[in-house]
VEXDOGU-906404 format. One line per field, with one value per residue (C-alpha): y, x, z. Coordinates in pm, 1 decimal. Example, Ala and Ser with C-alpha at 12.3 -4.5 7.8 and 13.67 -1.06 7.14 Angstrom:
BEGIN
y: c(-450.0|-106.0)
x: c(1230.0|1367.0)
z: c(780.0|714.0)
% end
This chain:
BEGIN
y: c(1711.3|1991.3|2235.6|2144.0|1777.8|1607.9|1269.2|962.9|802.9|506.5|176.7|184.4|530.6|480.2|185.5|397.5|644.8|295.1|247.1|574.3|599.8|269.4|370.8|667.8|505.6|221.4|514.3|655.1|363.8|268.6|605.6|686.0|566.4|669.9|428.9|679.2|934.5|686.0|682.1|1045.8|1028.5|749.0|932.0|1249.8|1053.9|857.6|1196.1|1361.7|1048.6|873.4|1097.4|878.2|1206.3|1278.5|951.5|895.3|609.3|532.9|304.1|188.2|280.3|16.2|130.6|45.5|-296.7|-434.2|-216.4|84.8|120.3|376.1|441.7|795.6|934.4|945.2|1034.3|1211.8|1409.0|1663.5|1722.8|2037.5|1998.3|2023.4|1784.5|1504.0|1558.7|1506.8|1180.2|921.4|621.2|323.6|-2.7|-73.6|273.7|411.9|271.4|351.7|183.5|-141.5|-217.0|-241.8|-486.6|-722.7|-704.3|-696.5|-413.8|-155.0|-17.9|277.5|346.5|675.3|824.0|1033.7|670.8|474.8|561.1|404.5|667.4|969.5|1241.8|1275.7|1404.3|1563.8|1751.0|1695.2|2051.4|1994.8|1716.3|1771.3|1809.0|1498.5|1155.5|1072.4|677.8|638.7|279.5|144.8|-120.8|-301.2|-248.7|-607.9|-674.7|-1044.7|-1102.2|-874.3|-542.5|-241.1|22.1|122.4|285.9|487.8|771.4|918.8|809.8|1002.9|770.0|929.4|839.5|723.4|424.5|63.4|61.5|-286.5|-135.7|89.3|-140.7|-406.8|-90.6|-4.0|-341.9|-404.0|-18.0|-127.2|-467.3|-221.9|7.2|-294.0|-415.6|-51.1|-10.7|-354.6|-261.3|46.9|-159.0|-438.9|-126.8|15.3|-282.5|-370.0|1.6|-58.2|-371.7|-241.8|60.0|-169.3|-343.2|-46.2|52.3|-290.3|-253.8|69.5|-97.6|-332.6|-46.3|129.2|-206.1|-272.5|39.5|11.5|-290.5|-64.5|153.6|407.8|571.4|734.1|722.5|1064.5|1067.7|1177.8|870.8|619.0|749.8|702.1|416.1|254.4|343.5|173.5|-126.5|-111.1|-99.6|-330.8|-621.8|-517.1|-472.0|-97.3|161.1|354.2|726.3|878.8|1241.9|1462.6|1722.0|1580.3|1444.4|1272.7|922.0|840.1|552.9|370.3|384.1|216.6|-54.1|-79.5|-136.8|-346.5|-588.5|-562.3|-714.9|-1031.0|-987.3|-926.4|-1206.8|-1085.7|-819.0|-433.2|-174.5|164.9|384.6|781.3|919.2|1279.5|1100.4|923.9|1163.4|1182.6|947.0|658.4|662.1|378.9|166.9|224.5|126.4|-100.3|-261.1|-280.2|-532.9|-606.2|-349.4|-86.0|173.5|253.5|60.1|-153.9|-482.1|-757.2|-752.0|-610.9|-633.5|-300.0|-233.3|-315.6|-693.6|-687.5|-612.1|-889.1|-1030.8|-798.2|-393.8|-141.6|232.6|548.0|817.6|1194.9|1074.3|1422.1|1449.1|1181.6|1309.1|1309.3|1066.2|780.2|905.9|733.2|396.5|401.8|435.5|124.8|-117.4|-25.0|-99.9|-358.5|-515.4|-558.6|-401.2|-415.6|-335.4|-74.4|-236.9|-517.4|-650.2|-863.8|-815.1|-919.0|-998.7|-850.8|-807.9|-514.4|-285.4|24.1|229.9|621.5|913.7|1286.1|1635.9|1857.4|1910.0|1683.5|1829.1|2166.8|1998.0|1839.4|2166.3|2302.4|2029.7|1842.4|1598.7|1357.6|1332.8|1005.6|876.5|1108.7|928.4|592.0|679.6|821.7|525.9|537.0|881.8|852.6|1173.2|1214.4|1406.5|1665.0|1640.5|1969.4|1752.1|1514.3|1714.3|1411.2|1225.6|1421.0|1271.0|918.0|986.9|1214.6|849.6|632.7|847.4|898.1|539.8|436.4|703.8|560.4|269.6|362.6|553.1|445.1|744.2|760.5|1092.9|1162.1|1474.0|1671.8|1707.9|2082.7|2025.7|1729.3|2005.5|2253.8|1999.8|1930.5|2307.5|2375.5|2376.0|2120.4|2262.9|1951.4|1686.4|1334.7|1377.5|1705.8|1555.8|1270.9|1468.6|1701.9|1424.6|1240.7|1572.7|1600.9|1247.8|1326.1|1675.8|1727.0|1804.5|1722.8|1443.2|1528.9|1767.9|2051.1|2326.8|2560.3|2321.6|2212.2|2549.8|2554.7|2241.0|2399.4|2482.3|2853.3|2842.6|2769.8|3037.3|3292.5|3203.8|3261.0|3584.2|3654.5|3505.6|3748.6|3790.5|3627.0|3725.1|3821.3|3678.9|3853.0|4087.7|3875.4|3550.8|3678.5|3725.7|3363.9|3206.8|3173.9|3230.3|2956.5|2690.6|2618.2|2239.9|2129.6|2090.8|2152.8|1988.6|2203.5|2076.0|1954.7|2297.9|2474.1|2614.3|2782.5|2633.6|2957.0|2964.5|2610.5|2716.5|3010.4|2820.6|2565.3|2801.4|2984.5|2617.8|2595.5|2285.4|2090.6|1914.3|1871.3|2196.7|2351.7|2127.1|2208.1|2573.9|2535.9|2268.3|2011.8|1612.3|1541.8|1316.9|1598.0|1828.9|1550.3|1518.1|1908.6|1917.4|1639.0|1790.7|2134.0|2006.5|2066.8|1693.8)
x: c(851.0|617.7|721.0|376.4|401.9|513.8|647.7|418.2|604.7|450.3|428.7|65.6|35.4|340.7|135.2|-164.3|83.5|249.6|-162.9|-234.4|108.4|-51.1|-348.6|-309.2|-50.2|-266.0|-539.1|-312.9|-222.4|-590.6|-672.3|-369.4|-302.9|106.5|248.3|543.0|301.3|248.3|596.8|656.9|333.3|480.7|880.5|692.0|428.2|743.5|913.4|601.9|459.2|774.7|1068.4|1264.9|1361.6|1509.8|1356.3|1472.7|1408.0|1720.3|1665.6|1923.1|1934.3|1728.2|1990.6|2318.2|2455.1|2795.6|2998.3|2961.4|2552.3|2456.9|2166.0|2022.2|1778.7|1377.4|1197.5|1234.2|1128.9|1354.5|1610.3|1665.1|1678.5|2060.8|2115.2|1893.5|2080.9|2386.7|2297.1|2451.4|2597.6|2808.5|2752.7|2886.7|3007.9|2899.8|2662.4|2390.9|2550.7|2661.1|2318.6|2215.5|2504.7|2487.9|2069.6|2145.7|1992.7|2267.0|2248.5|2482.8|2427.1|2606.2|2724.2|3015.5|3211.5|3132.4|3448.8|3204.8|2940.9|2986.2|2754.1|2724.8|2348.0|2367.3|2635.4|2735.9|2675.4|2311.3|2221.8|2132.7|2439.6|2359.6|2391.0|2233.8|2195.0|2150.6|1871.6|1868.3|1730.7|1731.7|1413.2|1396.8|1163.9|1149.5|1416.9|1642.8|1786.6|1660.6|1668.3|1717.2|1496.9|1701.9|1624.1|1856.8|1763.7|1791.1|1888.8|1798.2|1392.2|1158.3|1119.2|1257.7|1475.8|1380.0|972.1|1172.0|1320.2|1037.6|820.7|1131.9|1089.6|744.3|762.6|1101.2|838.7|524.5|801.5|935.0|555.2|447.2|734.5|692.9|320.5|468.3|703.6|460.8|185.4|457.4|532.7|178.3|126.1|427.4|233.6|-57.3|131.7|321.7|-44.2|-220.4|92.5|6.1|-341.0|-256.9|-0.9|-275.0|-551.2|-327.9|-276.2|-649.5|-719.5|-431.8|-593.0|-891.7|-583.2|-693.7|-417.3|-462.7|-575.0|-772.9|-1068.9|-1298.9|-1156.0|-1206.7|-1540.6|-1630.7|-1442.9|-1683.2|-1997.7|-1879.1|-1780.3|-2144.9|-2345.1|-2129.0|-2277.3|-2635.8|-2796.4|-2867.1|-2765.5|-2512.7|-2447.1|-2115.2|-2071.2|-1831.0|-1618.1|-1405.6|-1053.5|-1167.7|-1160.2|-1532.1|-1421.4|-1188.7|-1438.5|-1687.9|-1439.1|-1420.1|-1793.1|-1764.1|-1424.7|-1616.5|-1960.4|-2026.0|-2001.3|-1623.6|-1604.8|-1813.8|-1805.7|-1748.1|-1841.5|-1747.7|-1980.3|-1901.8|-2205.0|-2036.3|-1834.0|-2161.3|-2312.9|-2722.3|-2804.2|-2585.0|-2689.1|-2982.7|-2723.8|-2487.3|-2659.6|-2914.1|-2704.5|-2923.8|-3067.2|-2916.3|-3086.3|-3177.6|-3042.8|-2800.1|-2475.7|-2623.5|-2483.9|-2494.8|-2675.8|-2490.4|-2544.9|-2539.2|-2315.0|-2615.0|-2652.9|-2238.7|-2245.1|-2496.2|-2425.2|-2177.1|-2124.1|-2233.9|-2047.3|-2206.9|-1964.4|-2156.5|-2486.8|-2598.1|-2500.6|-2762.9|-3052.7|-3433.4|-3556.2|-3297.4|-3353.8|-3696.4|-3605.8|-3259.5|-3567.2|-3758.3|-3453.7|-3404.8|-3713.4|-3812.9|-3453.5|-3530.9|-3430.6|-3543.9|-3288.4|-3292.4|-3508.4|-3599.1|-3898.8|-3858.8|-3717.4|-3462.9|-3394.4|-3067.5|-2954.9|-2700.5|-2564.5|-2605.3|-2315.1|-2374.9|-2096.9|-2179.8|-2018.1|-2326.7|-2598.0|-2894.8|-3117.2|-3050.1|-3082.1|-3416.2|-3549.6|-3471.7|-3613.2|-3278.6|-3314.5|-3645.9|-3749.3|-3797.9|-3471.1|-3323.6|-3478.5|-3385.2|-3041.6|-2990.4|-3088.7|-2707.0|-2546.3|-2143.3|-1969.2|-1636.7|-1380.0|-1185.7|-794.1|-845.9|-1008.9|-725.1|-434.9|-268.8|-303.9|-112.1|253.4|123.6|-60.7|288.8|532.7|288.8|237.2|603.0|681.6|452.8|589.5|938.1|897.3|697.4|913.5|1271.1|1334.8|1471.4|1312.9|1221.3|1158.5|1299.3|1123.6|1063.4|899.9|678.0|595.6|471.8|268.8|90.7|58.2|-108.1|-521.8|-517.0|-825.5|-824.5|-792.1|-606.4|-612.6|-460.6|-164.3|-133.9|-36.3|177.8|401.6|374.0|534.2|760.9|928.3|986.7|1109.1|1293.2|1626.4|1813.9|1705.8|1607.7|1341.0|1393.8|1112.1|1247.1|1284.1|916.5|829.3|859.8|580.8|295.8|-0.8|8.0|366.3|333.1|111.2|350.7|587.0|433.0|274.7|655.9|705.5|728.2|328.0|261.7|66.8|-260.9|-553.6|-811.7|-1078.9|-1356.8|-1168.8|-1034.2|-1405.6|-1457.7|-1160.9|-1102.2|-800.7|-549.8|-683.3|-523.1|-355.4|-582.9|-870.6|-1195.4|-1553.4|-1753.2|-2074.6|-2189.1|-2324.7|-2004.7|-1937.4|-2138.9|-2112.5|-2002.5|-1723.1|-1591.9|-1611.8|-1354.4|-1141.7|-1115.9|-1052.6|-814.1|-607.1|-658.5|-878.1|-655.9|-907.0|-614.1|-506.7|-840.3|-892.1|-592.1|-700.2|-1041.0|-983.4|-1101.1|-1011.7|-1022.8|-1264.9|-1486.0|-1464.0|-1536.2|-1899.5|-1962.4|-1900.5|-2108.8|-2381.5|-2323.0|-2317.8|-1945.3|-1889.7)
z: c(2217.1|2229.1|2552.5|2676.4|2654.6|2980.9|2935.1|3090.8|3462.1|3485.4|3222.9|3145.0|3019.3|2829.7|2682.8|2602.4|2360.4|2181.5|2132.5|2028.7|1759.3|1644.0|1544.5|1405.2|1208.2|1069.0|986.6|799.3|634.2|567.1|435.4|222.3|-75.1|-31.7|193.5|256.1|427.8|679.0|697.7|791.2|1039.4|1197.1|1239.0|1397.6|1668.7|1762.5|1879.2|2010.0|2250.8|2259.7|2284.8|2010.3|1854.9|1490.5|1330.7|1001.0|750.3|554.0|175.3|-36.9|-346.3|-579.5|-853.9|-689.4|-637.0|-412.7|-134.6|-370.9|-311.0|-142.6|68.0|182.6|417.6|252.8|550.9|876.2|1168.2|1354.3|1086.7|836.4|493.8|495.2|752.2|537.9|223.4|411.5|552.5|275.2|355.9|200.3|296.2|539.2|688.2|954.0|1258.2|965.7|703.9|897.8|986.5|624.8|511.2|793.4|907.3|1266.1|1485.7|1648.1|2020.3|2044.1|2442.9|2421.5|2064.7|2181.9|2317.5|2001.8|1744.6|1428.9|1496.2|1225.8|1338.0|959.6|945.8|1241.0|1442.0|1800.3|1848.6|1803.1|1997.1|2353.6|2624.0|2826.1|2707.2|2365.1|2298.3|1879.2|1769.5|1440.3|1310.0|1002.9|762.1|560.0|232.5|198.2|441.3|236.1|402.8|222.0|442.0|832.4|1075.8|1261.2|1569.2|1898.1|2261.7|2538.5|2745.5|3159.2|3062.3|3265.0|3001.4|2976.2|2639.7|2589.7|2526.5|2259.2|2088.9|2121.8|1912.9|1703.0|1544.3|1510.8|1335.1|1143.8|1046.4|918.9|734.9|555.0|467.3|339.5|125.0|-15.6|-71.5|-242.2|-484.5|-590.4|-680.7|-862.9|-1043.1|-1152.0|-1240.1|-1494.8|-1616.7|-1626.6|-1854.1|-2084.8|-2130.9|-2261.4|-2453.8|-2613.2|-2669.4|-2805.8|-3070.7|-3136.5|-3213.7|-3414.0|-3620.9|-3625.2|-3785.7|-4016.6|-4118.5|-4302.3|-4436.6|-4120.8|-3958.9|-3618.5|-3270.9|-3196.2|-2999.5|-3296.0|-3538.6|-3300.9|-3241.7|-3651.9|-3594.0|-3294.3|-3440.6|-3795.4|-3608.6|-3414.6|-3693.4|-3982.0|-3864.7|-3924.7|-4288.7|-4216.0|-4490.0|-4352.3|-4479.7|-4460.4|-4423.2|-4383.5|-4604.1|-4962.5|-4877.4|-4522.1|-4653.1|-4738.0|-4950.5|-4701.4|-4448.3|-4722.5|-4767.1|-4370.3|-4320.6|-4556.6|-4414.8|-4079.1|-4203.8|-4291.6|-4645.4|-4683.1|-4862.5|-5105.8|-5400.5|-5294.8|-5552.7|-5582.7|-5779.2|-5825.0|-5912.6|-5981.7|-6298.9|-6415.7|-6741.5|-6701.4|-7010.0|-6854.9|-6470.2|-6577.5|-6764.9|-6518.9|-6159.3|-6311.9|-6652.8|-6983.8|-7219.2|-7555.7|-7804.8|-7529.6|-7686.2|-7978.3|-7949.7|-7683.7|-7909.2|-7548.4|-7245.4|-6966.3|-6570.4|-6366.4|-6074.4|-5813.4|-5967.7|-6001.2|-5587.3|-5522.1|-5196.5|-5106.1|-5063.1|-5330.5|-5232.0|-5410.3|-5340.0|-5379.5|-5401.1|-5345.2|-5762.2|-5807.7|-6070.5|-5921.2|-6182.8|-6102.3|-5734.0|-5728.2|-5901.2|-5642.4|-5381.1|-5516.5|-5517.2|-5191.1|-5075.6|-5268.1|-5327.9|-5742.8|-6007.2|-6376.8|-6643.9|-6879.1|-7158.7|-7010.5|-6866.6|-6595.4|-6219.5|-6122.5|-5739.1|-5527.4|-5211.4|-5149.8|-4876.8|-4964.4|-4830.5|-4924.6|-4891.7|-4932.7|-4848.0|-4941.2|-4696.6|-4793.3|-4551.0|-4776.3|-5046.8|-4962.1|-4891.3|-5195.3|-5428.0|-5532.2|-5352.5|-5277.8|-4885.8|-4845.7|-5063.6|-4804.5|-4484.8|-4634.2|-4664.4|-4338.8|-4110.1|-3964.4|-4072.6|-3958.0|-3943.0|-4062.3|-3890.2|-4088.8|-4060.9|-3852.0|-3585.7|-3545.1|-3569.2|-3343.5|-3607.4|-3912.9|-3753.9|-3826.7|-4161.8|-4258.7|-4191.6|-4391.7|-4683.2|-4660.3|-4625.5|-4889.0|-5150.5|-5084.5|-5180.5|-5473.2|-5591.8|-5468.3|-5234.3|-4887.7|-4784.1|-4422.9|-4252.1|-3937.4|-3626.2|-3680.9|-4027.6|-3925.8|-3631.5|-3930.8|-4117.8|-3764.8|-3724.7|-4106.8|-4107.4|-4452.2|-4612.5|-4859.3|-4566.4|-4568.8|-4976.1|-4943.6|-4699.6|-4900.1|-5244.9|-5063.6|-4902.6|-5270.1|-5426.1|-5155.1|-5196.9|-5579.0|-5573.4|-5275.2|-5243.0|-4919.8|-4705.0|-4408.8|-4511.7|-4295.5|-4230.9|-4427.8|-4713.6|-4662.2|-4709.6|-5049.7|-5105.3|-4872.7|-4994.5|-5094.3|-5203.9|-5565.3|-5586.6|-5463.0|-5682.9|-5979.4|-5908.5|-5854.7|-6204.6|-6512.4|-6610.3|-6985.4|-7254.4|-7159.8|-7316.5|-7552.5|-7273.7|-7405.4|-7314.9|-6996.7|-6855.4|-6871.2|-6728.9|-6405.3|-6234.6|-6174.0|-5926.7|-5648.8|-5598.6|-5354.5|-5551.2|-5356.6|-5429.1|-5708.2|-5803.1|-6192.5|-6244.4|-6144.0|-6474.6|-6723.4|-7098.5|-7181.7|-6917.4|-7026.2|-7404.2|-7328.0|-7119.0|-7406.1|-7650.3|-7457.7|-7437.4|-7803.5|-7720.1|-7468.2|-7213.9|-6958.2|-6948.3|-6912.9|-6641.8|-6455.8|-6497.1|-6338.8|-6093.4|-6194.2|-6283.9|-6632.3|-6573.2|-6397.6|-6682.6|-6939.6|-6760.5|-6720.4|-7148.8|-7214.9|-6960.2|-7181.9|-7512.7|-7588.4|-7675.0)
% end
């Protein structure tokens, strides 16, 4: 009790302090959301207006079961730190600890004549010369000890000990009540945990079911404004940089609309040679064109109903830019050497990594094609973006090359920790062949970092500027090819390469397409176009 603090003599102001702990208990209560700050508010008002000094709440330990639980002090007023981590109790032992195992309240009128009593928290030594009195009482959660509420008396005051223990049990009643509140919000907060761990499973497996792997903040943002707009007819344009998964989020427009059920067409218009584009999107009529011996349909009527994709539509030419435009529009086509229209109804799902706007500006690319296509642009997040995703996309590429290939590779912590740390320049595709390559060429399972070293981008590289240098090529050859391309192979446009550059890079293979290819980065099927463009074929 504070040295100013004079205890009441009479019963009604002793009333007005039970009031006045009350309520500023039950404020607390109402204000906190902790119920065991209310706890230690309620320990200290009972010294200061009541003299029931050295409160403590005692709780059994949830974890312990039989005469081998224990049960420790986890609130109090008036005692050191020492002296609380001292006060432990067995069932059972003690004043303390018989009041938990049997429920029944314990009035020690003096501590020093009761042999049970342990001074265990606290010393004789610091308890007050004159005669000390020791209340606890039982703190019950469904009629269930759990704990004790627990404080020393001294018992020459000017106070009835029946009005102590009277508030000692309606306290020992709110205790039980607040820590029951405590437990039941503890319980639905682990329910409410295990559900979102759920929902989580069950977004993970609802983007698996498009074949897309993650749960970053910018994927599930593609991801919600796919699933907003699938259901309309709208085209949708996909953006983004090569390697990001244009394609898969074609196909998921496409599962996610109502035409699933219904043709989906990929089209890459990179791979498509000038002269063919026509015969390609729009089919032909027997006799076209040389070699043209049966009609055939294009891939827009081959998509009727359904989804037509046309991956780098940037590479589109201007003249089948304005007939793309009309069957848009319109929603007819007319086949290359025929006469009449013919009536289809597509989604047109677009994917680019240039900048059409750029494009636009500088005359590749018509205006209003461009303002058609981008009704609902999506952008694409780069792998740099979701770096919480690379640990997911690293099992499933792993666990889908194992089993393609009849490996049991997996990797260490510390090198899954170094693929999440690299920038991947190339994206998912660039991931994706790296873990492929890793699967069939490494050595020791599990990967370690060091081992994974060796497979990084970069590393290859290294090595052979290491190697012994071969015979150089001709000075008039050497001007013309470039130098070995990296494995990641980056987007280069159709007019990449001169038809003088290809020529020496040809020669310089002695004619073999693949090789020259490999050289400049390219597919085979990319260099195939960029010779036919230049005559070479």
């Amino acid at each position: 009790m504070p040295p100013n603090t004079q205890p009441p003599h009479n019963a009604h102001a002793w009333r007005e302090q039970e009031l006045l702990l009350m309520r500023e208990v039950m404020r607390l209560v109402g204000r906190s959301p902790a119920p065991r700050l209310a706890l230690g508010k309620m320990l200290h008002l009972m010294s200061e207006l009541l003299g029931l000094n050295r409160g403590r709440i005692v709780l059994a330990d949830p974890a312990g079961s039989g005469p081998e639980r224990r049960a420790s002090i986890h609130q109090a007023y008036g005692l050191t730190q020492i002296e609380i981590a001292r006060g432990s109790y067995l069932r059972g032992e003690g004043i303390t600890g018989r009041v938990l195992a049997t429920g029944q309240p314990a009035i020690v009128q003096d501590i020093d004549a009761e042999p049970l009593f342990l001074f265990r928290a606290v010393g004789r030594a610091q308890l007050p010369p004159e005669t000390v009195a020791y209340l606890a009482l039982p703190i019950e959660i469904n009629n269930v000890p759990v704990g004790v509420l627990a404080c020393h008396r001294i018992r020459s005051r000017q106070r009835h000990l029946n009005d102590d223990l009277a508030l000692l049990r309606v306290l020992a009643t709110l205790a039980g009540q607040l820590l029951q509140l405590e437990q039941l919000v503890a319980e639905q907060t682990g329910q409410l945990q295990a559900q979102n761990a759920v929902l989580a499973q069950a977004l993970n497996t609802h983007t698996a079911r498009y074949g897309l792997i993650g749960n970053s903040p910018p994927l599930l943002q593609a991801l919600s404004e796919l699933e907003r707009v699938s259901q309309t007819q709208a085209t949708v344009l996909l953006l983004g940089e090569s390697g990001t998964g244009k394609e898969l989020f074609a196909r998921a427009v496409h599962l996610a609309s109502g035409r699933r059920d219904q043709p989906f067409i990929k089209v890459n218009c990179s791979a498509i040679p000038d002269t063919l584009f026509e015969s390609e999107l729009f089919g032909h009529e027997r006799g076209a064109f040389t070699g043209a011996n049966t009609a055939r349909p294009g891939w827009f009527e081959q998509a009727n109903g359904g989804t037509i994709f046309l991956d780098e539509i940037g590479e589109l030419p201007l003249a089948m830019q304005s007939k793309l435009l009309r069957t848009l529009q319109e929603g007819t086509l007319v086949r290359l050497g025929g006469q009449k229209e013919l009536r289809v109804n597509v989604r047109l799902v677009a994917a680019t990594n240039r900048a059409l706007e750029r494009e636009v500006a500088e005359g590749r690319f018509r205006q209003d094609l461009f303002y058609r296509l981008n009704v609902i642009p999506i952008r694409l997040p780069s792998l740099r973006e979701r770096r919480e995703d690379i640990r997911a996309l690293v099992l499933h590429f792993v666990s889908r090359a194992n089993q393609a290939h009849q490996r049991n590779v997996y990797l260490s912590t510390a090198a899954l920790e170094r693929l999440e740390a690299h920038a991947w320049p190339g994206n998912i595709r660039e991931l994706g062949n790296l873990v492929e390559r890793l699967v069939l060429l490494a050595d020791h399972t599990p990967v370690t970092a060091k081992e994974l070293e060796r497979f990084m981008p970069g590393a290859q590289e290294q090595a052979h500027a290491q190697a012994p240098t071969p015979t150089p090529l001709s000075l008039d050859v050497q001007a013309h090819v470039p130098s070995a391309a990296p494995l990641v192979r980056h987007y280069q446009s159709a007019q990449s390469h001169s038809a003088e550059g290809l020529q020496a890079v040809l020669e310089a293979h002695q004619g073999s397409q693949t090789r020259a290819a490999q050289t400049l980065g390219l597919t085979l099927r990319q260099l195939s176009y960029r010779l036919r463009k230049a005559g070479l074929r």
